[in-house]
Structures are given as C-alpha cells and as structure tokens.
C-alpha positions as CSV (number, residue, x, y, z in Angstrom):
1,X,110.7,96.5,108.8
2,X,109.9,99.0,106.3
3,X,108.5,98.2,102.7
4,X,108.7,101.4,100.6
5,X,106.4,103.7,103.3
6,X,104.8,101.0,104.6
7,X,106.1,99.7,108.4
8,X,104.9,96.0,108.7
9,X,106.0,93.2,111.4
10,X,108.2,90.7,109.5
11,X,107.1,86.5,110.5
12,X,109.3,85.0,109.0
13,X,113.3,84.4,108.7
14,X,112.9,83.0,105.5
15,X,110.4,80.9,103.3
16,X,111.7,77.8,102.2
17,X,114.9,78.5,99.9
18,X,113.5,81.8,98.7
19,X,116.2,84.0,100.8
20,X,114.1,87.1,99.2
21,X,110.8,86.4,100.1
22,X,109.4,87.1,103.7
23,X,105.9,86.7,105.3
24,X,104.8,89.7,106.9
25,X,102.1,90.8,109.0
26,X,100.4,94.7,107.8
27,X,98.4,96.1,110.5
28,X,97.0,99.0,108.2
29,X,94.8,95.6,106.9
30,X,95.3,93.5,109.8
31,X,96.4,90.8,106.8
32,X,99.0,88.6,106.7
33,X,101.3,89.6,103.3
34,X,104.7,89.0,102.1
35,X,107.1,90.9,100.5
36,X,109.1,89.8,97.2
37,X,112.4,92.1,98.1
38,X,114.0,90.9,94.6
39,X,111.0,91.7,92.2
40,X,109.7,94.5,94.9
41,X,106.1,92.7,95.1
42,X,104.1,93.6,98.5
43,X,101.0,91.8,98.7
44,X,98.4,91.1,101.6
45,X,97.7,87.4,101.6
46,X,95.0,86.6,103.9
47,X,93.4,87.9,107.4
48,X,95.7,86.1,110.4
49,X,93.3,83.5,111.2
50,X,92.6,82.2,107.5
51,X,95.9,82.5,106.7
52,X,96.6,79.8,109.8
53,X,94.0,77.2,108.6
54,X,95.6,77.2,105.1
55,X,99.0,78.3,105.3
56,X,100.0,75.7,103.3
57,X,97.7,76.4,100.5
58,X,98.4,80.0,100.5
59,X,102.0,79.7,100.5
60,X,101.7,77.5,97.6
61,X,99.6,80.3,96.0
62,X,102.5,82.6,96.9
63,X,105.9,80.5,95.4
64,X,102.8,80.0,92.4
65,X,102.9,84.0,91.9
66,X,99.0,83.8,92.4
67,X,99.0,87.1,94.4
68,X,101.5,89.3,91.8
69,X,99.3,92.0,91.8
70,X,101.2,94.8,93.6
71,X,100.0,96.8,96.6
C-alpha cells in the first residue's frame, strides 16, 4: 500500500477494534511502523525482530499515542 509517497508492506488486517489503524512493515528503515489513516500519523515502531519480542508492549505504546510524532 501507499502512505502519502511512501510504498510499505501492510501486516495487518486490522488492530484490535481500531478499523483505521494498520501495522506496516517500511523497508526504506527496515522498521516495523503503522499507519493512523484517520489522524494521517505514519510512524516506524521498532526493527522486525524487537518489535516480535515486545509486540505487546509496543502496541500498547501505539493505542497509548506514544509514537505521535509524524514521519
């Protein structure tokens, strides 16, 4: 999918009851981000295999709007 000019791989279908929120993987970082489509947020989360470790931390620092800070 596209976000803005950026192409990244999109992970997920949806993130818990958040229908505009998606968890993306940018290979210009090689990060795992997401993309808020309602509030237009892109943000690189964490490198793949952190992000794996901790998902559930970091997805609670996501819902949290710990990573606002746009991209």
């Amino acid at each position: 999918m596209k976000v803005g000019r950026k192409k990244v791989l999109r992970l997920s279908r949806e993130v818990d009851n958040y229908s505009d929120l998606y968890i993306v993987w940018n290979p210009k970082t090689k990060f795992i981000a997401y993309y808020d489509c309602e509030h237009e947020v892109f943000c690189d989360i964490a490198p793949f295999d952190d992000f794996i470790e901790n998902a559930k931390v970091y997805m609670q620092k996501v819902i949290d709007g710990e990573f606002d800070n746009p991209s």
